[in-house]
C-alpha positions in Angstrom: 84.2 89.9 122.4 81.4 87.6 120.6 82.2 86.1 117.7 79.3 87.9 115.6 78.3 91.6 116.4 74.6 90.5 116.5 72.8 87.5 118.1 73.3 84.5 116.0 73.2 80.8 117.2 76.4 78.6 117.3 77.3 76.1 114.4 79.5 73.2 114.0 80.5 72.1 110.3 81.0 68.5 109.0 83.8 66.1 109.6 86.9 67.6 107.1 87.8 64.8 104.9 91.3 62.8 106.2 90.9 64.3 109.4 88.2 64.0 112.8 88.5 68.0 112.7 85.0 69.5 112.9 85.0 73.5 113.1 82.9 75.0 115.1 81.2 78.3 117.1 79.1 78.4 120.1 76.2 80.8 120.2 77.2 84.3 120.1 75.4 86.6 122.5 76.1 89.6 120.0 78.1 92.8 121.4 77.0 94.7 123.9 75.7 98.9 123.1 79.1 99.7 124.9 81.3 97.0 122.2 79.4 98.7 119.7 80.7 101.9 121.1 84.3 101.1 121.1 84.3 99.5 117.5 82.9 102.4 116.2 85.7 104.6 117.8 88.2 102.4 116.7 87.1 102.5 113.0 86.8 106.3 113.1 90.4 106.3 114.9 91.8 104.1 112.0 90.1 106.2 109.1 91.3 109.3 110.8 94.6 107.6 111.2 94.7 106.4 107.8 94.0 110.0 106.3 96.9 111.2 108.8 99.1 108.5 106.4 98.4 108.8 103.3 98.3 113.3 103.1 100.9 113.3 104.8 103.1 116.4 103.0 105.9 113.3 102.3 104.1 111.7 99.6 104.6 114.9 97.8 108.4 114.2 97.6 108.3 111.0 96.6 108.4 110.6 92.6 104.7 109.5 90.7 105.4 106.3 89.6 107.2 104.9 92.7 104.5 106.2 95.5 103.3 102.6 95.2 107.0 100.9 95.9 108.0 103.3 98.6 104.4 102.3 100.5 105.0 99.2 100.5 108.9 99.4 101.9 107.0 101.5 104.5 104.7 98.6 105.2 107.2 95.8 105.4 110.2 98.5 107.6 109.4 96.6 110.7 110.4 93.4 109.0 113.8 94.5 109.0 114.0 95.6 112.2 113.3 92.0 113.8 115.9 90.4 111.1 118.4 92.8 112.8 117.0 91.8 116.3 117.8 88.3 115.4 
């Protein structure tokens, strides 16, 4: 996909200092009506996905003042898996 969703002309920045590194973008085209589409479905299948999550009947069970702690175990759960894996 484009770098920018609408039609916007490349750029390249100045030399970073203590390096020859110059970032830069070529022209972006913009996204076409059917990328526009499908990043609109995606958004409304993560906002539906994230209201799946978070009232989900679990959080009920899990004490007030550590809803916050146990989220962010759940986040991080698949860092312990590729520990073990390793």
């Amino acid at each position: 996909m484009p770098w920018s969703a609408g039609p916007l002309p490349g750029w390249e920045a100045e030399k970073q200092l203590h390096s020859g590194f110059r970032s830069s973008k070529p022209d972006s085209p913009g996204y076409t009506e059917e990328q526009h589409a499908e990043v609109a479905r995606f958004r409304a299948e993560l906002l539906q996905l994230s209201i799946t999550v978070s009232t989900h009947p679990f959080w009920e069970q899990v004490e007030q003042g550590q809803v916050v702690d146990v989220r962010m175990r759940l986040k991080h759960q698949h860092e312990a898996h590729d520990t073990e894996a390793a």
